[in-house]
N, C-alpha and C positions, 0 to 999 in steps of 0.2 A: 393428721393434717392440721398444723395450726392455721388460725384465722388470715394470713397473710398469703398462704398457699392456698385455701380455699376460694380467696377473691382472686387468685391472680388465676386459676381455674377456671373458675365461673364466667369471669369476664375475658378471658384470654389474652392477657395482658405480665409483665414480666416490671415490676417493681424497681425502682432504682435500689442500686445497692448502698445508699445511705440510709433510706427510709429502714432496709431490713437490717441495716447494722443498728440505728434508733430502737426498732423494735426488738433486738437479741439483746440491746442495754438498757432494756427498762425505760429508755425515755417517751413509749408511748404510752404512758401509763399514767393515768390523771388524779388514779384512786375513779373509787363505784360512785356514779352520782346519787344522790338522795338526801333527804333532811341531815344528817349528820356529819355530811360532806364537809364542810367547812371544820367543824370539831375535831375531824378525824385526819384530814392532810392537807389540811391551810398551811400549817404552822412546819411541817415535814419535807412540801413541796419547794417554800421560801427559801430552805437549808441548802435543799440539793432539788434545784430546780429542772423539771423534766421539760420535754423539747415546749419551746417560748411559752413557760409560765410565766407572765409577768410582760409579756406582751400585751401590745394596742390590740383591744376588742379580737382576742382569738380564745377560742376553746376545741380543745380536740374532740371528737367523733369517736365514738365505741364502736368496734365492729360490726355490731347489730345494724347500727345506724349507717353507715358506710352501708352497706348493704341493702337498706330501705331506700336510701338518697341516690344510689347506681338505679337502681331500677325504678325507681319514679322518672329518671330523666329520660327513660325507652318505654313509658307507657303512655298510651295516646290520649289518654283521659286523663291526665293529671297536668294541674295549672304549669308544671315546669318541661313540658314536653320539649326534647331538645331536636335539631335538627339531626338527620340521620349520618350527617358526614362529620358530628361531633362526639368524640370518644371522652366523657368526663370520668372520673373515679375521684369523688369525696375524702377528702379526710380531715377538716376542719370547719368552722361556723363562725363567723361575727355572732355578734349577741343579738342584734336583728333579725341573723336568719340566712346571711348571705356566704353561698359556700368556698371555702378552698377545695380545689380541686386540682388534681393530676391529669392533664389535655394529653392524652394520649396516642390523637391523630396528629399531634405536632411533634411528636417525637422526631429526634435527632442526632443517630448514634445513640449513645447515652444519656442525652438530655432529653428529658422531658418537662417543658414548662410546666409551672404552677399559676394557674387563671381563678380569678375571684368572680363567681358566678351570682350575680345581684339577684335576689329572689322577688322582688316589687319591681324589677324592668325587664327589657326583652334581652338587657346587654350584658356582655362578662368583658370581662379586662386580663390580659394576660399580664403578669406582674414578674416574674422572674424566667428564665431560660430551662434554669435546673435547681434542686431543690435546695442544693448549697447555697447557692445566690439566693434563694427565696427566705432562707434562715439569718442568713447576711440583711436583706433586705429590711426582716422583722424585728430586728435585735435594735438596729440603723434606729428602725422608728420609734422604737421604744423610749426612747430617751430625748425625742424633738421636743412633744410636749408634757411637760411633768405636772401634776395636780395633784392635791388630796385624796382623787380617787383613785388614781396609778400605785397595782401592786407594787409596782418595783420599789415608790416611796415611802411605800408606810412601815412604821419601824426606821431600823438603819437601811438607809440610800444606800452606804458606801457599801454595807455588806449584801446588802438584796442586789447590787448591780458587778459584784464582783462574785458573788456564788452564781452567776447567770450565764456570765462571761467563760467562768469555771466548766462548769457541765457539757458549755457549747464548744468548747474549744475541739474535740475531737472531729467536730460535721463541719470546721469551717477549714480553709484554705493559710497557710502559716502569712499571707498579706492580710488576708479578711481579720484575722484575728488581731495583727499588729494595727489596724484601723481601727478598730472595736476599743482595742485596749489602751491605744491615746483617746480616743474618744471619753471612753468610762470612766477615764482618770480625772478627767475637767470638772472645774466648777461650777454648779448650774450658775445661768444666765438669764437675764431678761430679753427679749425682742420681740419685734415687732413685723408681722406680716399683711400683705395686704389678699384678698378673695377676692374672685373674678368678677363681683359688682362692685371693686371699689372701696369696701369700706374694711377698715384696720384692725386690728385685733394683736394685743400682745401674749405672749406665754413663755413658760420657765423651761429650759430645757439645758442640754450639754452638746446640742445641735439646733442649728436653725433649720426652717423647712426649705431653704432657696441653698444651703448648703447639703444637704439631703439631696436635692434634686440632681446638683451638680455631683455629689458622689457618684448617687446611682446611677447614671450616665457615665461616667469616668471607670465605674469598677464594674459594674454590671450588663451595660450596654449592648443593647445589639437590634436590630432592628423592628421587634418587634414588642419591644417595652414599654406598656402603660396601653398598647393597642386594643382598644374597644371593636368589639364584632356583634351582631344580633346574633344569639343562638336558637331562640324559639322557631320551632316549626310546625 
């Protein structure tokens, strides 16, 4: 039994069939973390980048972990105790701490949202409908704002955002990808956004954030995107 049938067991749950075609092509595969990490598939992962290397603040979860982060959210003594009528299943992290997760009690047909479950509040955010959209979503953001410390830039731009575009193209949709691929072809830009106290802030990117918004709405839409809920119980 491999790792993806043992969770879908355990927790009695039935995996989208993109996530398990990721996983039969190697794209959930990060390399072993540990000191040598970087030495050993920095420079391997840039080439032929696995599902969103090179995305805003994501890192994938080892099955281990996955497994540790399921059952923390069902036990009563642990700071992340979830309400009982919320089904999460982990499979990624911000660097914070804050998890992706598969909602499971919002399944829908073959959709199953992807919800960002904030680890320092009580709230999560549903972010995409289905995992396709949620790869769509991630790819989108990737490139709003661009800095010195953004994988996707160091080294060549053009090639770190076209080997990305490459690898994904299988798990998106043949519009998703023709949106991606006008997008990635543009020249960075400068602009200017404004935060909800007002004050301004510029950044580099090959999308704005107010064009962002207007995508995700327009391609991914549906009633219940960006919807914050309490899950603590």
């Amino acid at each position: 039994m491999n790792p993806i049938e043992q969770i879908e067991q355990q927790f009695n749950i039935n995996y989208p069939t993109i996530y398990k075609k990721l996983s039969d092509d190697g794209m959930l595969d990060w390399g072993k973390s540990g000191p040598d990490w970087h030495a050993t598939y920095y420079e391997k992962m840039k080439q032929n980048p696995p599902l969103l290397f090179g995305a805003n603040d994501f890192e994938l979860l080892d099955f281990d972990r996955i497994l540790k982060e399921t059952e923390a959210f069902k036990t009563p003594d642990d700071y992340r105790k979830t309400k009982p009528e919320f089904q999460f299943i982990p499979f990624a992290q911000t660097a914070g701490g804050d998890l992706y997760v598969f909602q499971f009690d919002q399944k829908t047909g073959e959709d199953v949202p992807v919800t960002l479950v904030y680890h320092d509040e009580e709230t999560a955010m549903i972010l995409a409908r289905n995992f396709q959209d949620f790869i769509f979503r991630m790819l989108l953001e990737a490139v709003v704002s661009i800095d010195e410390y953004s994988t996707i830039a160091e080294g060549d731009f053009e090639l770190n955002r076209s080997n990305l575009l490459r690898t994904h193209k299988p798990y998106l949709s043949q519009k998703q990808f023709e949106i991606l691929s006008d997008i990635y072809g543009r020249e960075l830009f400068e602009y200017t956004y404004t935060v909800p106290n007002g004050r301004e802030f510029s950044a580099k990117g090959l999308l704005s954030s107010n064009a962002l918004k207007d995508l995700l709405q327009q391609e991914i839409g549906f009633d219940k995107l960006d919807y914050e809920f309490e899950y603590m119980g």
